[in-house]
ZAVEXVEX-20459 format. One record per atom (N, C-alpha, C): residue in one letter; x, y, z. Coordinates in pm, whole numbers, plus 50000, padded with zeros to 5 digits. Atoms other than C-alpha are relative to their C-alpha. Last residue first. Layout:
REM ZAVEXVEX-20459
AXYZ/...
REM end
This chain:
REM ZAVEXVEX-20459
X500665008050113/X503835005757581/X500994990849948/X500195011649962/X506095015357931/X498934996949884/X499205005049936/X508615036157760/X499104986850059/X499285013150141/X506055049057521/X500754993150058/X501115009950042/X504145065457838/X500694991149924/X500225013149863/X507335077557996/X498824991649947/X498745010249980/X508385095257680/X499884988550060/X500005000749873/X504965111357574/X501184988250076/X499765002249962/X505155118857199/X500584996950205/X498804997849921/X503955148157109/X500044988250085/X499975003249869/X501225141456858/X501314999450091/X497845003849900/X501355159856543/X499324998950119/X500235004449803/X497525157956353/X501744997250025/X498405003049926/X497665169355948/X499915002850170/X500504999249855/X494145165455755/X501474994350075/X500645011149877/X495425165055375/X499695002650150/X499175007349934/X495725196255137/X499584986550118/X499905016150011/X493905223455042/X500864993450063/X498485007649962/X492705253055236/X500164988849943/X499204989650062/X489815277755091/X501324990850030/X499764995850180/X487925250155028/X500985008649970/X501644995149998/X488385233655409/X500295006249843/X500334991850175/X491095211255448/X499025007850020/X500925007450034/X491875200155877/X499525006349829/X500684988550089/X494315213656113/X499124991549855/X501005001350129/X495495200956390/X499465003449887/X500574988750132/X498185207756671/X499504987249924/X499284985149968/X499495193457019/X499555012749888/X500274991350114/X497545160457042/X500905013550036/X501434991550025/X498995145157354/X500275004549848/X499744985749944/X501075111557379/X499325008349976/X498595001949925/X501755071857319/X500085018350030/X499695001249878/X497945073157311/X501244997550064/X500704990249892/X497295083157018/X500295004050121/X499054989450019/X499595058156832/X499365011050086/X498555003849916/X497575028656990/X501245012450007/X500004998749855/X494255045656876/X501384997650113/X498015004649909/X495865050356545/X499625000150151/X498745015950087/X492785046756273/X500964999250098/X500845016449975/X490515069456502/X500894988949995/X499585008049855/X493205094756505/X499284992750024/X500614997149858/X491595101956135/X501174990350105/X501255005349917/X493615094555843/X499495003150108/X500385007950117/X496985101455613/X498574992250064/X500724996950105/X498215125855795/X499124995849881/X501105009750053/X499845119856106/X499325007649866/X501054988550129/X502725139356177/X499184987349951/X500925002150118/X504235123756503/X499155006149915/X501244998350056/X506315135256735/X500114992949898/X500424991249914/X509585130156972/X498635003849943/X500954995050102/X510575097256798/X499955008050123/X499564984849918/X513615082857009/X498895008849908/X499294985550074/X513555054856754/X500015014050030/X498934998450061/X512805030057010/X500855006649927/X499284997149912/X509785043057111/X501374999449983/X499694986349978/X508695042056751/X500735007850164/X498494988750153/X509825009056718/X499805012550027/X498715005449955/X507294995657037/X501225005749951/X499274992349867/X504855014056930/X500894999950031/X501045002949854/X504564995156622/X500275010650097/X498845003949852/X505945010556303/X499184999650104/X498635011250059/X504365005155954/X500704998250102/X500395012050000/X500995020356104/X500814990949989/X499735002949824/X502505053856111/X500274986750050/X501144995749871/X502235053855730/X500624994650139/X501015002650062/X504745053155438/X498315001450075/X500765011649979/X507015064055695/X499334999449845/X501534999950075/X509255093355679/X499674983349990/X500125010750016/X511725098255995/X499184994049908/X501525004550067/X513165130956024/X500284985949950/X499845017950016/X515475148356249/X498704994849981/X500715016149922/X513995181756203/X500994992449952/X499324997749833/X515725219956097/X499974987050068/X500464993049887/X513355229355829/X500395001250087/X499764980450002/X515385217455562/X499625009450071/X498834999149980/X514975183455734/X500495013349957/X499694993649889/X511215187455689/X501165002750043/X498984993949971/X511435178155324/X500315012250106/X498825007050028/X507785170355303/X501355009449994/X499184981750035/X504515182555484/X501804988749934/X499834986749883/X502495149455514/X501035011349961/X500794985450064/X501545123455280/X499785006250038/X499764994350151/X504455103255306/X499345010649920/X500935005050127/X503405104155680/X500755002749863/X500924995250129/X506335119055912/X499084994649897/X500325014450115/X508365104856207/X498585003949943/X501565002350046/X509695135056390/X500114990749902/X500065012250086/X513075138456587/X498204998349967/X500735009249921/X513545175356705/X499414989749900/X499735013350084/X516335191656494/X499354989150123/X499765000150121/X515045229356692/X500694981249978/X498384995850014/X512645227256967/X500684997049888/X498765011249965/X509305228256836/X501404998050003/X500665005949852/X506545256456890/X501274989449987/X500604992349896/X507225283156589/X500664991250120/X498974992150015/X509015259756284/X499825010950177/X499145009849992/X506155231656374/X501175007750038/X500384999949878/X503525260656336/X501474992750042/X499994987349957/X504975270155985/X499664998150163/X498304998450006/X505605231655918/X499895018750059/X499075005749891/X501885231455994/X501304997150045/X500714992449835/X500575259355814/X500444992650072/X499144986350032/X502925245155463/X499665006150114/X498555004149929/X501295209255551/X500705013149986/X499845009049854/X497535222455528/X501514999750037/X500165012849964/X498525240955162/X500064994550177/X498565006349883/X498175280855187/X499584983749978/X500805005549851/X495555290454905/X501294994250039/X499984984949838/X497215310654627/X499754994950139/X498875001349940/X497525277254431/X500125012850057/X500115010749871/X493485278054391/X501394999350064/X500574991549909/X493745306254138/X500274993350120/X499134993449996/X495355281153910/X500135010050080/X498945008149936/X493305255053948/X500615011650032/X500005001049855/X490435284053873/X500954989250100/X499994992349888/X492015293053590/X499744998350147/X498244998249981/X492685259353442/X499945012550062/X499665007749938/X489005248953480/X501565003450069/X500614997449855/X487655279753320/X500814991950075/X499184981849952/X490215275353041/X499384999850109/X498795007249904/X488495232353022/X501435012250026/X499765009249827/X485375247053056/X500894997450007/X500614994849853/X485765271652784/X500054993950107/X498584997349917/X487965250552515/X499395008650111/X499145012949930/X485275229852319/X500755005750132/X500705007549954/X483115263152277/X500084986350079/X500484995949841/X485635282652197/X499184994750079/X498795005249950/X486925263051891/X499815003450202/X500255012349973/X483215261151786/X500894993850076/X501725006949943/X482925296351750/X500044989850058/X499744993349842/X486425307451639/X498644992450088/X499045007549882/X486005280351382/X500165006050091/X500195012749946/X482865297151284/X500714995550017/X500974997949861/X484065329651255/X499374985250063/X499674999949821/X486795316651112/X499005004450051/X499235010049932/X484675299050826/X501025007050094/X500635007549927/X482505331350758/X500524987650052/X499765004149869/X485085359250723/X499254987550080/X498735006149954/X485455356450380/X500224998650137/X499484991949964/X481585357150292/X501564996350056/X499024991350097/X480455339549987/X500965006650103/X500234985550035/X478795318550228/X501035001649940/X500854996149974/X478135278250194/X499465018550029/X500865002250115/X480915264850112/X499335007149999/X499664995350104/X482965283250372/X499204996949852/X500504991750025/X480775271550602/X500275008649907/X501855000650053/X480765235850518/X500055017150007/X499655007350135/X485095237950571/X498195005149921/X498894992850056/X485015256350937/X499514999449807/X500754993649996/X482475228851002/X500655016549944/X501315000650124/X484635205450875/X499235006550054/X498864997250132/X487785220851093/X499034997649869/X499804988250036/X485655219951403/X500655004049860/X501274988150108/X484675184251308/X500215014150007/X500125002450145/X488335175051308/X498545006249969/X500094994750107/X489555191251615/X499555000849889/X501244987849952/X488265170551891/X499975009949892/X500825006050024/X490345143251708/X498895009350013/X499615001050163/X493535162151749/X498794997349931/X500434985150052/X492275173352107/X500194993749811/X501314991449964/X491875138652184/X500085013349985/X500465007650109/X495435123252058/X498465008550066/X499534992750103/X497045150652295/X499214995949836/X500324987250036/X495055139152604/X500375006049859/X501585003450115/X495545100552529/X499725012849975/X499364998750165/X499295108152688/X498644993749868/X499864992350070/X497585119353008/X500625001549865/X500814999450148/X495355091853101/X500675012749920/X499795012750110/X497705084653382/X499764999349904/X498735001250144/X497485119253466/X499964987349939/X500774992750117/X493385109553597/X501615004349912/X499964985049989/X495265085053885/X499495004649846/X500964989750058/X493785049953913/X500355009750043/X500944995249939/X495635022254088/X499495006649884/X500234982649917/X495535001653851/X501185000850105/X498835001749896/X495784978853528/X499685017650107/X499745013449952/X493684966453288/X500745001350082/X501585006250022/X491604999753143/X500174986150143/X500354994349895/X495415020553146/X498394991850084/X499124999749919/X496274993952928/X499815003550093/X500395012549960/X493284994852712/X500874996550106/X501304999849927/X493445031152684/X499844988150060/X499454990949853/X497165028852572/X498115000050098/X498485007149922/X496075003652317/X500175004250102/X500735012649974/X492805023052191/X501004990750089/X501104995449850/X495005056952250/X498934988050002/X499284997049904/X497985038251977/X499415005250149/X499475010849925/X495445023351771/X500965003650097/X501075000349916/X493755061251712/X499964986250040/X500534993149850/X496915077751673/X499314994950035/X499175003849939/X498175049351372/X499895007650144/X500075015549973/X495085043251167/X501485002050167/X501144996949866/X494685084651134/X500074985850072/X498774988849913/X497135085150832/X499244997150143/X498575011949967/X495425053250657/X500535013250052/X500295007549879/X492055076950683/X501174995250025/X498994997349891/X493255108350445/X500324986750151/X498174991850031/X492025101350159/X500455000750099/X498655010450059/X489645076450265/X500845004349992/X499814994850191/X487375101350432/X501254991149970/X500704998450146/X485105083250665/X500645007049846/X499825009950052/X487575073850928/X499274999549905/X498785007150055/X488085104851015/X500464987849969/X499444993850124/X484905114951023/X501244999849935/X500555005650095/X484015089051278/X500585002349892/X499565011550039/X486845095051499/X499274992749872/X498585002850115/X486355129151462/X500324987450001/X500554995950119/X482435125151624/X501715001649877/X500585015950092/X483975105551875/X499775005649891/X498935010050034/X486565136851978/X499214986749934/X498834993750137/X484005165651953/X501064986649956/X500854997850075/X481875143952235/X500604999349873/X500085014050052/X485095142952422/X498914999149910/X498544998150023/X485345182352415/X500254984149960/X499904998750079/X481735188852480/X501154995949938/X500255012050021/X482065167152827/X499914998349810/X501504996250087/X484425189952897/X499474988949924/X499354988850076/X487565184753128/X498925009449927/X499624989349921/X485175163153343/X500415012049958/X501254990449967/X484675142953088/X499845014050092/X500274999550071/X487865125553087/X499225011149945/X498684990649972/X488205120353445/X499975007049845/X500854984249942/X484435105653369/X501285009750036/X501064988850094/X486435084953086/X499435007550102/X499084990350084/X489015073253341/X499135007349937/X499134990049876/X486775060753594/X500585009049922/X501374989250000/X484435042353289/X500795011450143/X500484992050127/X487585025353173/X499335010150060/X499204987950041/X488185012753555/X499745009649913/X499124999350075/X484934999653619/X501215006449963/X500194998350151/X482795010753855/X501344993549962/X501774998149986/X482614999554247/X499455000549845/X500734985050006/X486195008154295/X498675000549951/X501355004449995/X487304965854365/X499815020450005/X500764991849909/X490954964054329/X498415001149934/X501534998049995/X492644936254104/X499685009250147/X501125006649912/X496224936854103/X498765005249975/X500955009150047/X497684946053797/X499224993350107/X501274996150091/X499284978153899/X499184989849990/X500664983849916/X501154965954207/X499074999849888/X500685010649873/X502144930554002/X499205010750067/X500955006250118/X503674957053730/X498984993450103/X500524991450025/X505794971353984/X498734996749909/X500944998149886/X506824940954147/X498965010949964/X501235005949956/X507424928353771/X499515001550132/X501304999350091/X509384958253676/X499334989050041/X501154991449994/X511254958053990/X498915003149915/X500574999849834/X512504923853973/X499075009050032/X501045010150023/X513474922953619/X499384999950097/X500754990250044/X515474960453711/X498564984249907/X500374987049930/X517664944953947/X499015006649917/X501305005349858/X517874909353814/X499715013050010/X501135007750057/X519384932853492/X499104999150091/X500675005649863/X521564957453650/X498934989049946/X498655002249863/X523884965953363/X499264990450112/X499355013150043/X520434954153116/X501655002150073/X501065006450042/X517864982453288/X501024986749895/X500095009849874/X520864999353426/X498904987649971/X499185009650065/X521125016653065/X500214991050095/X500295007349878/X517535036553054/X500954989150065/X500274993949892/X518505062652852/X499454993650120/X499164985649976/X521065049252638/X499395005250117/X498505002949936/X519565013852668/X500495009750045/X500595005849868/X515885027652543/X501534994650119/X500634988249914/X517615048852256/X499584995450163/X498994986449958/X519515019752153/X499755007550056/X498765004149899/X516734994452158/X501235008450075/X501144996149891/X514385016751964/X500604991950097/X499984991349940/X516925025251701/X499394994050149/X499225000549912/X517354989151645/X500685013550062/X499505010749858/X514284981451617/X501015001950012/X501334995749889/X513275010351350/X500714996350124/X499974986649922/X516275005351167/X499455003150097/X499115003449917/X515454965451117/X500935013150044/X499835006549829/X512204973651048/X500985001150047/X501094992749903/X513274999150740/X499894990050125/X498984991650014/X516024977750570/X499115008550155/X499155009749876/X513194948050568/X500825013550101/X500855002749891/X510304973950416/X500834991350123/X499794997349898/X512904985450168/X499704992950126/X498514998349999/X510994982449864/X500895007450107/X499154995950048/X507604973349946/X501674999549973/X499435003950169/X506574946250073/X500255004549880/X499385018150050/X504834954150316/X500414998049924/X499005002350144/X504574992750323/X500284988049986/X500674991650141/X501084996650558/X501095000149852/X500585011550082/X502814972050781/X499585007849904/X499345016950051/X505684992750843/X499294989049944/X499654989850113/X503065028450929/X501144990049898/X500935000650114/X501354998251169/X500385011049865/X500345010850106/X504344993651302/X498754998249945/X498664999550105/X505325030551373/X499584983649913/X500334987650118/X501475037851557/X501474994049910/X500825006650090/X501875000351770/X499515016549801/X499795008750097/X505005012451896/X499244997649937/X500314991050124/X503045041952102/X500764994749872/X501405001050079/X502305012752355/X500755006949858/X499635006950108/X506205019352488/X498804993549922/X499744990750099/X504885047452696/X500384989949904/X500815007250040/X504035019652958/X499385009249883/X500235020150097/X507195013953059/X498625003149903/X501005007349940/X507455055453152/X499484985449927/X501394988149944/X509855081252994/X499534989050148/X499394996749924/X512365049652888/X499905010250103/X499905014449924/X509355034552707/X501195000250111/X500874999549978/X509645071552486/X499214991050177/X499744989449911/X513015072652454/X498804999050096/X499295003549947/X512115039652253/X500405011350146/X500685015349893/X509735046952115/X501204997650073/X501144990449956/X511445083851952/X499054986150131/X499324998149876/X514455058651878/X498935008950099/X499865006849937/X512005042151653/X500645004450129/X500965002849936/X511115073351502/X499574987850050/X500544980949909/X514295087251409/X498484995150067/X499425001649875/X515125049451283/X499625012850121/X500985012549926/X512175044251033/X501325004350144/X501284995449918/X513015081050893/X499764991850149/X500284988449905/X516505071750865/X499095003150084/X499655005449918/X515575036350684/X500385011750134/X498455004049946/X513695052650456/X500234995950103/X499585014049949/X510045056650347/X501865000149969/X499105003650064/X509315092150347/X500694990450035/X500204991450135/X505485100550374/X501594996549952/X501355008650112/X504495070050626/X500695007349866/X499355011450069/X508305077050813/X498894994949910/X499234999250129/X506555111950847/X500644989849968/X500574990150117/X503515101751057/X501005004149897/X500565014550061/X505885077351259/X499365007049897/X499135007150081/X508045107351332/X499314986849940/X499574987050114/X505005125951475/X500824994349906/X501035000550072/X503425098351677/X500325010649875/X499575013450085/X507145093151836/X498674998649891/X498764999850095/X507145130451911/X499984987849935/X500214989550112/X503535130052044/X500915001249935/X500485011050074/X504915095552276/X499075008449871/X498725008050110/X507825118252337/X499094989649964/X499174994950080/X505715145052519/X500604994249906/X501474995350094/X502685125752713/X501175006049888/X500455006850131/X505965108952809/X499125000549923/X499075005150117/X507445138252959/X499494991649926/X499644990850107/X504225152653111/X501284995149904/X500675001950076/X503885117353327/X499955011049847/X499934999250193/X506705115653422/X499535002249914/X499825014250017/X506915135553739/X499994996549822/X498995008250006/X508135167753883/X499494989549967/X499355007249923/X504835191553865/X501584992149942/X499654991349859/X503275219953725/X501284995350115/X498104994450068/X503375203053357/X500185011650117/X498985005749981/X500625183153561/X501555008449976/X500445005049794/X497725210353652/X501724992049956/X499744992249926/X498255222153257/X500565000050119/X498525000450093/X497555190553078/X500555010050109/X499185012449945/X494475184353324/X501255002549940/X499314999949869/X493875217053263/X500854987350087/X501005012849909/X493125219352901/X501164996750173/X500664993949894/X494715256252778/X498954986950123/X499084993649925/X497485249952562/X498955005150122/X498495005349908/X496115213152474/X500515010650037/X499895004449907/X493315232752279/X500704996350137/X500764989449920/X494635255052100/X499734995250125/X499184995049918/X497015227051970/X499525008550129/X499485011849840/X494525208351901/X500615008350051/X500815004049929/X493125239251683/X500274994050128/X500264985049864/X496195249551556/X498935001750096/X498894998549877/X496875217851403/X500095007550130/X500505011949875/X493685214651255/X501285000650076/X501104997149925/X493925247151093/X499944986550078/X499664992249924/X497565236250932/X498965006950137/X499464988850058/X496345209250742/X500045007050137/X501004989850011/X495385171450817/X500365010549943/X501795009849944/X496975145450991/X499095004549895/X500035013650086/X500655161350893/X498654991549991/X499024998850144/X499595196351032/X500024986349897/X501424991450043/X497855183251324/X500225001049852/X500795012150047/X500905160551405/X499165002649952/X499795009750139/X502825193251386/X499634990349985/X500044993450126/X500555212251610/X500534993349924/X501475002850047/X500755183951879/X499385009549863/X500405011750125/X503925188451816/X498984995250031/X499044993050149/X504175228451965/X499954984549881/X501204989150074/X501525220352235/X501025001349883/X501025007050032/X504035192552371/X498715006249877/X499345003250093/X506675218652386/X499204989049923/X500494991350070/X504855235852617/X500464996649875/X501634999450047/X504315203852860/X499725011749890/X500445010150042/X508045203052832/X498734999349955/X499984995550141/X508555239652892/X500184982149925/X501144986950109/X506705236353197/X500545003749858/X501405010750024/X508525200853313/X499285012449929/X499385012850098/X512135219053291/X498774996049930/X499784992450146/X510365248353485/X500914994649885/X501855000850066/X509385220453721/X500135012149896/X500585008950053/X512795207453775/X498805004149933/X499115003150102/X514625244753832/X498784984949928/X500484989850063/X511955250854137/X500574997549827/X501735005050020/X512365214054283/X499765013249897/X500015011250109/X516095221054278/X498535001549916/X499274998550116/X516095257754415/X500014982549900/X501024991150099/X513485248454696/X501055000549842/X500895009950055/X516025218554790/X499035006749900/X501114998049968/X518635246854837/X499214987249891/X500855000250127/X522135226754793/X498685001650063/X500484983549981/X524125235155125/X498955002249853/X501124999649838/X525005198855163/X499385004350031/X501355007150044/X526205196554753/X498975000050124/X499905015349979/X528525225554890/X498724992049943/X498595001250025/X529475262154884/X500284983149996/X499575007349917/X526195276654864/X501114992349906/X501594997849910/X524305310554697/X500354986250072/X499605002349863/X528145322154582/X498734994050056/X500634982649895/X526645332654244/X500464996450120/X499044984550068/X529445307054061/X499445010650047/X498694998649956/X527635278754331/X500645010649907/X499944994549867/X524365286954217/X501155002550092/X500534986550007/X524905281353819/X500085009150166/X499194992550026/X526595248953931/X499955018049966/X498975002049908/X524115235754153/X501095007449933/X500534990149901/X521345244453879/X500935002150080/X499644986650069/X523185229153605/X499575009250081/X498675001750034/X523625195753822/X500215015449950/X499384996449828/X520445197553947/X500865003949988/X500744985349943/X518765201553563/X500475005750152/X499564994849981/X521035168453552/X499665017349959/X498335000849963/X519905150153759/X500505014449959/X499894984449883/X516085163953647/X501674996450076/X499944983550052/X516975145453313/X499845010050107/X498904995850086/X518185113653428/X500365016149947/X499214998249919/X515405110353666/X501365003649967/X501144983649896/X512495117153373/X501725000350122/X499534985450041/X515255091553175/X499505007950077/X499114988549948/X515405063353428/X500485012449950/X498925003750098/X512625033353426/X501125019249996/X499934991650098/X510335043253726/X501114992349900/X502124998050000/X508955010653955/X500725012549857/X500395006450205/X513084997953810/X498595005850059/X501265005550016/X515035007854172/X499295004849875/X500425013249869/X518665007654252/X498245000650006/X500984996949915/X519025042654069/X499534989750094/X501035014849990/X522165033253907/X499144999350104/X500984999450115/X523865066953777/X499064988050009/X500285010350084/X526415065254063/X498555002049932/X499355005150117/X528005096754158/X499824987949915/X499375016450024/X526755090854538/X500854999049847/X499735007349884/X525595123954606/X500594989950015/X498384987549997/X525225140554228/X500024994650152/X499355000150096/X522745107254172/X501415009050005/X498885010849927/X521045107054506/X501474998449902/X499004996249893/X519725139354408/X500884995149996/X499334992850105/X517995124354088/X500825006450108/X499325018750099/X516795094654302/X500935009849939/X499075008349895/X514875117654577/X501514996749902/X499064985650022/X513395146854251/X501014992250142/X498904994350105/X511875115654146/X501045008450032/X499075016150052/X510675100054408/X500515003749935/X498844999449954/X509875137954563/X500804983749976/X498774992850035/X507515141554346/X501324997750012/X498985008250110/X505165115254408/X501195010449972/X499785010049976/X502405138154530/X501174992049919/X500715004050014/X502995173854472/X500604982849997/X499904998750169/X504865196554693/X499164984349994/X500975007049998/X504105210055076/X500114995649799/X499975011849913/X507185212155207/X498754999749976/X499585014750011/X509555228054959/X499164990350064/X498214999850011/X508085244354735/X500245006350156/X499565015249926/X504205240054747/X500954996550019/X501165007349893/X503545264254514/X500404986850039/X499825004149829/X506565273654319/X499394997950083/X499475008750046/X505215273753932/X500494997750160/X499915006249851/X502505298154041/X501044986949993/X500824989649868/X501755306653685/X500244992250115/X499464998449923/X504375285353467/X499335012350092/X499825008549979/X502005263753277/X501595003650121/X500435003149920/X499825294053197/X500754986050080/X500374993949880/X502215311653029/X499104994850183/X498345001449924/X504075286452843/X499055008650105/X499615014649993/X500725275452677/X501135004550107/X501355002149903/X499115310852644/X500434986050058/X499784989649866/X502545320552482/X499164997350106/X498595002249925/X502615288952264/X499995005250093/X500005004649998/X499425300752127/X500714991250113/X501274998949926/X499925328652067/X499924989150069/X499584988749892/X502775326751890/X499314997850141/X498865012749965/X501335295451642/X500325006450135/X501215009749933/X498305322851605/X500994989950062/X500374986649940/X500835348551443/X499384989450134/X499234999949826/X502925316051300/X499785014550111/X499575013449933/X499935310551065/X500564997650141/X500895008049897/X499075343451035/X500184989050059/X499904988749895/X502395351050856/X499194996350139/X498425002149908/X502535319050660/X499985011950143/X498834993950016/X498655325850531/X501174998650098/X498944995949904/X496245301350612/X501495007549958/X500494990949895/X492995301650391/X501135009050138/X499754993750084/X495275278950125/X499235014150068/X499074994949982/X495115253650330/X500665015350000/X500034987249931/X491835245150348/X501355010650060/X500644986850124/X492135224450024/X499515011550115/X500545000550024/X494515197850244/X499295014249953/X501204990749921/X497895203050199/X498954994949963/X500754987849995/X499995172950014/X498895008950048/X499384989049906/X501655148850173/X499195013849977/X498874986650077/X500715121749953/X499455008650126/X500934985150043/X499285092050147/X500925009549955/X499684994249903/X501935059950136/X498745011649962/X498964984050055/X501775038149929/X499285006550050/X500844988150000/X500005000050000/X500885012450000/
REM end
């Protein structure tokens, strides 16, 4: 089968170069802008969940000098890359005199550096989601998704944070991009540039390596052409390379990284019982954004599979979010990023009837302004709730986080490097605060008995009512509380002061 020609579609010719990258601008700017509003919230002790695995590992890295993270749940570019964002930060800080040692390295200054890494990631995302648009289609559909994606919040909310998920929503749009042009220029180059793209990709996050199924279906579509061997065996052995390079403990450390991918895997695939269905969890996360917005997206799946000319281009985004959907479908827990590398393939899709309606109206009036007015129309319509949405997240990081009022109390009332044993989901990187610190996964993990032992002077509870810890309760008094309310986010944080003589005889 041969390849779709490349050439613009017939609404091309509406988009002048200038305009083009007027709107491209724009675009971008509303994208970068909003993805670094409030970019320090929560820096250092109240930051977002999971973070600090990453931004732990990538420390440990300029600390120890060894590049072998000793644990496979993450695979090791995202940690590779905030390394060495530390690395350029630490040195930048040390030539201003701002500390004289890796000891004296401000934590705020890392975490701050990482996530303006992650905001021009998630902005960079908006920039090839335009060029998949482009190749899919023509230039108006590009700019559309794109439009989209610079203002949908779930996209937004993450490229706030330290984890992976924004990177591989990123490189599995790069690897959907290079697969789209290895359709238009069959070579062995192409096939490798967008193998290594999977590959980087699966080194992001394991379960980024789905977006294979878009390159080999752009391989089966040339069977037997000329090449077609030359080609696979580029592909694969980009996508090995790339994955080695950035993930290279993953065959140094082998057992070590067979081990953690199947505990990690084993975690996800257990069966939990949430009452609904996974799928249907994700889709109302989904929905949520706007329910118009998914809507927009079936209706392009149709239409894009109704016009022949263009359908074999469309075969490879919409097996790659069926795949990745199905994945996310069969395996939990259940967080709403998880679903974030489907986001980019869903605006693309959300785009298409705007773009035929765009298209009908132009038929239909003589007048030149009537297809943008109607794409402005329809484009706004998708993208309101999910702008509303992103403002008011965004508004919301003004509000003091729970653990940020209680490290502020903590800083007040407790003598200074007093030993505290901390919830994971409690105020973090207390040690910059001054504490001997003990972080738990929960309280629960240490009996009484241990915590006496470990000279514990408090407890940060946070992860449940003092119901759940009657035993912990009672090794001493409540001393502070504080509890979410709308204007306050954050978890319900209880420190109990340890009572020496009591724990002595529990």
């Amino acid at each position: 089968m041969h390849a779709v020609s490349a050439a613009p579609s017939s609404d091309q010719s509406r988009w002048t170069p200038s305009l083009h990258r007027l709107l491209l601008g724009l675009i971008l700017t509303v994208a970068l802008a909003a993805r670094l509003w409030f970019l320090s919230t929560g820096i250092p002790h109240a930051v977002g969940i999971d973070e600090p695995a990453i931004v732990d590992r990538a420390l440990a890295i300029l600390n120890t000098g060894s590049w072998n993270t000793h644990a496979f749940d993450y695979p090791s570019l995202v940690i590779y890359l905030h390394a060495l964002v530390a690395i350029v930060r630490f040195l930048i800080g040390a030539a201003r005199g701002e500390w004289a040692s890796l000891a004296d390295f401000d934590i705020g200054a890392v975490f701050l550096a990482g996530r303006f890494v992650t905001a021009l990631i998630g902005t960079a995302t908006v920039w090839l989601t335009w060029r998949v648009g482009r190749l899919l289609h023509s230039p108006a559909l590009g700019l559309i998704a794109a439009a989209q994606l610079a203002v949908l919040s779930l996209h937004v909310r993450e490229s706030h944070f330290i984890l992976t998920d924004v990177p591989v929503t990123a490189l599995s749009v790069l690897a959907l991009w290079l697969a789209l042009r290895a359709s238009f220029v069959h070579s062995p180059a192409a096939f490798a540039w967008a193998g290594a793209a999977v590959g980087l990709t699966a080194a992001a996050k394991y379960n980024g390596g789905v977006v294979a199924i878009a390159l080999a279906i752009v391989w089966v579509r040339q069977y037997r052409e000329a090449g077609w061997g030359r080609n696979a065996a580029a592909a694969i052995l980009a996508m090995g390379a790339a994955f080695a390079i950035a993930a290279p403990y993953s065959i140094l450390d082998l057992p070590g990284f067979l081990n953690g991918f199947a505990a990690q895997m084993s975690r996800f695939a257990m069966p939990r019982d949430y009452g609904t269905p996974v799928g249907v969890i994700y889709l109302k996360h989904l929905l949520l954004q706007s329910r118009l917005w998914v809507y927009a997206a079936g209706a392009g799946i149709a239409i894009a599979l109704a016009r022949h000319e263009r359908r074999t281009l469309w075969w490879g985004p919409l097996w790659f979010a069926a795949l990745y959907f199905y994945v996310l479908e069969t395996h939990t827990p259940v967080f709403a990023r998880y679903a974030l590398p489907l986001v980019p393939v869903i605006c693309l899709l959300a785009a298409v009837p705007i773009v035929e309606l765009g298209a009908l109206a132009a038929r239909l009036s003589r007048s030149p302004v009537a297809a943008p007015l109607v794409l402005s129309a329809a484009l706004l319509a998708i993208v309101a709730n999910p702008a509303l949405l992103t403002v008011d997240w965004i508004e919301g990081l003004k509000r003091r986080d729970t653990r940020a009022v209680a490290v502020d109390w903590m800083r007040a009332q407790l003598p200074p490097r007093s030993h505290v044993v901390v919830e994971m989901s409690g105020p973090t990187y207390l040690s910059a605060a001054g504490f001997t610190v003990t972080r738990v996964e929960s309280v629960r993990d240490r009996t009484p008995a241990q915590l006496t032992r470990s000279d514990a002077g408090y407890l940060v509870i946070s992860s449940g009512d003092l119901d759940r810890y009657p035993d912990y309760a009672k090794l001493g008094k409540l001393v502070f509380e504080i509890a979410p309310v709308n204007q306050r986010p954050g978890p319900p944080v209880r420190i109990i002061q340890v009572d020496r003589a009591e724990a002595a005889v529990r």
